[in-house]
C-alpha positions as CSV (number, residue, x, y, z in Angstrom):
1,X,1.7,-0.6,-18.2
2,X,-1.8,-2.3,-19.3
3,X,-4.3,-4.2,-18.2
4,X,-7.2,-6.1,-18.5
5,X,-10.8,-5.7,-19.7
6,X,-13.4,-7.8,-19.1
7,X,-10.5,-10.6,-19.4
8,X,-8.8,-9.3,-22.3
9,X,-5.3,-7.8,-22.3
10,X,-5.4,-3.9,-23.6
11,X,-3.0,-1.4,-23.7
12,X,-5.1,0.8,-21.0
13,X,-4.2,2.1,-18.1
14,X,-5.5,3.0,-14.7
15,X,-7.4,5.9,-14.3
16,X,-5.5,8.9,-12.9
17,X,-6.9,11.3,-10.2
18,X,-5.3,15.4,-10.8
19,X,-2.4,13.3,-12.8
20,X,-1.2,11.5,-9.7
21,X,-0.5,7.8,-9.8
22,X,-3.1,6.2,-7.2
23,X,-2.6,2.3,-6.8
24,X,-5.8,0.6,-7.7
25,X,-6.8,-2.0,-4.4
26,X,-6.2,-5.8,-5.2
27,X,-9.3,-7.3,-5.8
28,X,-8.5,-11.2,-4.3
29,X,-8.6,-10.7,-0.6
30,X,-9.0,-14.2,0.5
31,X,-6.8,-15.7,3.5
32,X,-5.1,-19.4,4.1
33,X,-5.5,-21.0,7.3
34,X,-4.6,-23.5,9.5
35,X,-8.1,-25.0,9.8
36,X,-9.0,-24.5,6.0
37,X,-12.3,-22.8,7.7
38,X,-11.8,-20.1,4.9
39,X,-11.8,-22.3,2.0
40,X,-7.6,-22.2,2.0
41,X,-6.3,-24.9,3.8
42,X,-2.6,-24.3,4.4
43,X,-1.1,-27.8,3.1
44,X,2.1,-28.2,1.5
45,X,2.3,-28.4,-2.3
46,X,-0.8,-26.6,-3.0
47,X,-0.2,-23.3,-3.1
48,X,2.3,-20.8,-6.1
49,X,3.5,-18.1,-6.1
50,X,3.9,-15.6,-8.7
51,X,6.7,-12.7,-8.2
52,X,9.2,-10.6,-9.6
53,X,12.4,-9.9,-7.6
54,X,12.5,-6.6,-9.1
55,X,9.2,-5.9,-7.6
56,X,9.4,-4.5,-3.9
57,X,6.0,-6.1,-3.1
58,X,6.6,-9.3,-3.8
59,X,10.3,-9.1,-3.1
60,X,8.4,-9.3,1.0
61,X,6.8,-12.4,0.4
62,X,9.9,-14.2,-0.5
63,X,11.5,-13.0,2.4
64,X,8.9,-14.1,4.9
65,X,8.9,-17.8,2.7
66,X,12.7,-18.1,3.3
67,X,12.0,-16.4,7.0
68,X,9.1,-19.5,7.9
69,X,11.5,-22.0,6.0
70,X,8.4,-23.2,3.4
71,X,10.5,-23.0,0.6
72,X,9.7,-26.3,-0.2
73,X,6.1,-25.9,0.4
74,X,5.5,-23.0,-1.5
75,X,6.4,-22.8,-5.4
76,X,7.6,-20.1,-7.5
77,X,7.4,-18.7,-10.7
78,X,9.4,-15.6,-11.5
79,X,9.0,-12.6,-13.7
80,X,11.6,-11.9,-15.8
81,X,12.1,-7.7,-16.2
82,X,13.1,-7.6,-19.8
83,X,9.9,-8.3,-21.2
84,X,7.0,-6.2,-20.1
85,X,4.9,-6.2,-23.8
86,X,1.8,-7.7,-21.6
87,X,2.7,-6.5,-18.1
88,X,4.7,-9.7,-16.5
89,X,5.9,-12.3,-18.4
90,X,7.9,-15.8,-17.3
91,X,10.8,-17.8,-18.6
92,X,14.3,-18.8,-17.7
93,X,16.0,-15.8,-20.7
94,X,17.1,-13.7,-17.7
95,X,19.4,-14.9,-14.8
96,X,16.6,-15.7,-11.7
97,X,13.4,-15.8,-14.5
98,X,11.7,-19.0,-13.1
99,X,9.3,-20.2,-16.0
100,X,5.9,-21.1,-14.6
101,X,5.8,-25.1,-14.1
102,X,2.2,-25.2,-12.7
103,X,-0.4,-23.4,-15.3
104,X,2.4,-22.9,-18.1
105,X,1.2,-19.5,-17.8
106,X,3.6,-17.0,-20.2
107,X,2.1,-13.8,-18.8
108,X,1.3,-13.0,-15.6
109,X,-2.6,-11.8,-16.7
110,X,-2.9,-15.8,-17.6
111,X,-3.6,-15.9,-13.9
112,X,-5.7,-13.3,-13.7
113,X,-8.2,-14.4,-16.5
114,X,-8.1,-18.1,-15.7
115,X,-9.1,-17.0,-11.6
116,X,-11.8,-14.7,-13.1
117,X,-12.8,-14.8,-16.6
118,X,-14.8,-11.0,-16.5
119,X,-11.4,-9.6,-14.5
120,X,-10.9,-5.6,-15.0
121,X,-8.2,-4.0,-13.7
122,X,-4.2,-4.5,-13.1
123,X,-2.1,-7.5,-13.0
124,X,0.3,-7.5,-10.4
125,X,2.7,-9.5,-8.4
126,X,3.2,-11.1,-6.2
127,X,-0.4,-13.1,-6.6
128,X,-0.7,-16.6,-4.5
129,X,-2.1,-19.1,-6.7
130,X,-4.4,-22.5,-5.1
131,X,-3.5,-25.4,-7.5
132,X,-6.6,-27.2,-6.1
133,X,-9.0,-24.4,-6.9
134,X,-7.3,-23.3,-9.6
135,X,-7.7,-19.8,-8.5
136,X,-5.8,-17.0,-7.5
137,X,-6.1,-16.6,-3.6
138,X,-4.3,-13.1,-2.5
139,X,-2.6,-10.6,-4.7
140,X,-2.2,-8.1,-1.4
141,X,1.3,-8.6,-0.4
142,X,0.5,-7.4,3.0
143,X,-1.8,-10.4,3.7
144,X,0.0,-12.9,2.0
145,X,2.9,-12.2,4.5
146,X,0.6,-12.5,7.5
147,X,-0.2,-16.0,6.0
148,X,3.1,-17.1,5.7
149,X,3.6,-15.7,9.3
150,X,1.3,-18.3,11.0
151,X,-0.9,-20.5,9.0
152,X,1.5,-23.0,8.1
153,X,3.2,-23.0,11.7
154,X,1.0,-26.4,12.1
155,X,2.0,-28.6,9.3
156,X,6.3,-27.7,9.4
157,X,7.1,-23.7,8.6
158,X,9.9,-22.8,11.6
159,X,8.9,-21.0,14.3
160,X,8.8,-17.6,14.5
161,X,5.9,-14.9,15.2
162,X,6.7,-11.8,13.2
163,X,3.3,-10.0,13.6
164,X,3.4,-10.4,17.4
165,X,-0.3,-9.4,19.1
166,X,1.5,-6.8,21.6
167,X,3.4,-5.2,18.4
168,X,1.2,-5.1,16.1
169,X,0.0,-1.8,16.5
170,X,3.5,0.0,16.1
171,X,4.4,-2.5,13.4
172,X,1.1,-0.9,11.3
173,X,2.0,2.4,12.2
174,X,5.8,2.0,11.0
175,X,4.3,0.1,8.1
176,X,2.1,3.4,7.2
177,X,4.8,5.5,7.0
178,X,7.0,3.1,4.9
179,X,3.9,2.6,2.4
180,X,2.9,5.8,2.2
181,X,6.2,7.5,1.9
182,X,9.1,5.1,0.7
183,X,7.5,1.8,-1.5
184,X,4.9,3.8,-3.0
185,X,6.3,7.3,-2.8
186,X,8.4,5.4,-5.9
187,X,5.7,5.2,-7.9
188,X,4.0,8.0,-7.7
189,X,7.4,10.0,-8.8
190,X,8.1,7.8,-11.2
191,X,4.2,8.0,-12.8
192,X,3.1,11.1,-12.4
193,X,2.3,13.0,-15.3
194,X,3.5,16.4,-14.6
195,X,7.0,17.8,-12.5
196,X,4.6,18.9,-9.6
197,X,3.5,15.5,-9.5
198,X,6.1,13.8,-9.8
199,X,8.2,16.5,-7.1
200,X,5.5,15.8,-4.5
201,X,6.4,12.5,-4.9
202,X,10.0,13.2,-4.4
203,X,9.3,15.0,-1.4
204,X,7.9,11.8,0.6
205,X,11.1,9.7,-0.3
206,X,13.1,12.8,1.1
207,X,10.7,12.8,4.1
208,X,11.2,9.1,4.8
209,X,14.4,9.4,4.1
210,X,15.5,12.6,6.4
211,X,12.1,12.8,8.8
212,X,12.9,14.2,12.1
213,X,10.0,14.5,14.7
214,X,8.9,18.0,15.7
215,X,10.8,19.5,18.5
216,X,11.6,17.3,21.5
217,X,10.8,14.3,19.5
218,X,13.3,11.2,18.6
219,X,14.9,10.8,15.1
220,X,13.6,8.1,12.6
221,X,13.7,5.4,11.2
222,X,13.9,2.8,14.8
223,X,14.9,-0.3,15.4
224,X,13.8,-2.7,12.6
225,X,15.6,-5.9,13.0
226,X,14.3,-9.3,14.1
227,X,15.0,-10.3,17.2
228,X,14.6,-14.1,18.0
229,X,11.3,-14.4,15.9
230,X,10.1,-10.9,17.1
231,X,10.0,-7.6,15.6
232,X,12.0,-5.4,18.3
233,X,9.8,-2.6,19.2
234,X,10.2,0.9,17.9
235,X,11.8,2.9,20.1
236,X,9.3,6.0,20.3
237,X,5.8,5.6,18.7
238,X,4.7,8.9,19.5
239,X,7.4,10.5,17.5
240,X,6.4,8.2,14.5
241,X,2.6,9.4,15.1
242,X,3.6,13.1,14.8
243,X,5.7,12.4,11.4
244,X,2.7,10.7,10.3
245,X,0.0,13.6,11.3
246,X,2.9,15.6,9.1
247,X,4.3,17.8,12.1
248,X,8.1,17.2,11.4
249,X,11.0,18.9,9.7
250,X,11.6,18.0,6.0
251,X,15.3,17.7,4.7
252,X,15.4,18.5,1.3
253,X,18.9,16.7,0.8
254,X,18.3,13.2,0.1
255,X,21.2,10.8,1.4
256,X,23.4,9.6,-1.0
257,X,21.8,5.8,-0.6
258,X,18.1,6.9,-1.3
259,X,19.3,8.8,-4.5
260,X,21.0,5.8,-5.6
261,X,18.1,3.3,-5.0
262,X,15.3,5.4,-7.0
């Protein structure tokens, strides 16, 4: 895994902290709206997206363009896993690669470079591309979801409110836990330099996976479907706050389906 220097690709990476893996924040943080008041006017046809389906971050943002049904205003260019010399690269060589038909961008750090000459740090997907401003917009997958969520609502995505006011608040709190415990619980196991490391990463999947609230609480995970546009509720948030504050019983058996997907 590299990254980039002062715009040029190097073999570097991140800095560590006591050998743990700690994702590095995205550094293009701005937002498309309805109005264009930020600068990102949602219109059809301008914006891209880079991704990789084998990526669980950007795996979200397809989902919510399929969910809001702006497939067609929205393009894509996908990743392809074989090849990761320079981080991410594009082509059709693998079944689902999707070469990049807007820049003609091989590798993903193309983007990164051509938003910001100077740019240090990682390259990551998924990043949402402007084809007007030839820049890169958002490379948070959490914000480029609440985009897709509402600011095209106006000029033809379907209907849908998936970040509803009155829920929001439980949906961050589930969101936490999933975050800090399942999607990047992955990575740190999978990147940390020593077994202790890479066990106390273990032991937040098993916690996700097998997290029971402290006496008298509920069991987890709750409800997590969509029901008619809106995310159903979860069922007890206080039990949810009590695994978070880290007062629940651990399971050290994984189930069978965790163990397979890691």
């Amino acid at each position: 895994m590299g990254m980039l220097v002062n715009g040029k690709w190097t073999d570097r990476r991140p800095a560590e902290v006591a050998g743990r893996f700690v994702r590095p924040e995205s550094q293009f943080r701005n937002f498309i709206t309805a109005d264009g008041s930020s600068g990102f006017k949602a219109e059809p046809g301008r914006y891209h997206l880079y991704v990789a389906y084998n990526c669980p971050w950007a795996h979200r943002t397809l989902i919510f363009r399929k969910l809001k049904g702006i497939e067609g205003m929205i393009s894509v260019a996908s990743a392809v896993p074989d090849d990761r010399a320079e981080g991410w690269r594009f082509g059709d060589s693998f079944p689902g690669g999707i070469p990049d038909t807007v820049n003609g961008f091989t590798w993903l750090h193309e983007a990164y470079s051509a938003a910001k000459p100077d740019y240090t740090g990682t390259c990551t997907v998924p990043a949402l591309w402007d084809k007007k401003a030839k820049t890169i917009v958002n490379n948070e997958s959490s914000e480029i979801i609440r985009m897709f969520n509402s600011a095209f609502d106006g000029v033809g995505a379907k209907s849908g409110d998936y970040y509803p006011e009155a829920l929001r608040g439980e949906i961050d709190l589930v969101n936490e836990f999933v975050y800090e415990h399942l999607n990047n619980g992955v990575y740190r196991t999978g990147f940390g330099d020593s077994g202790r490391v890479r066990r106390g990463g273990g032991e937040g999947l098993r916690r996700a996976g097998h997290a029971r609230a402290a006496p008298g609480g509920s069991a987890l995970p709750g409800r997590e479907h969509a029901d008619r546009g809106r995310l159903a509720p979860f069922p007890d948030a206080g039990a949810l706050r009590r695994c978070l504050s880290s007062r629940f019983q651990v399971h050290l058996a994984a189930p069978r389906e965790l163990r397979q997907s890691v």
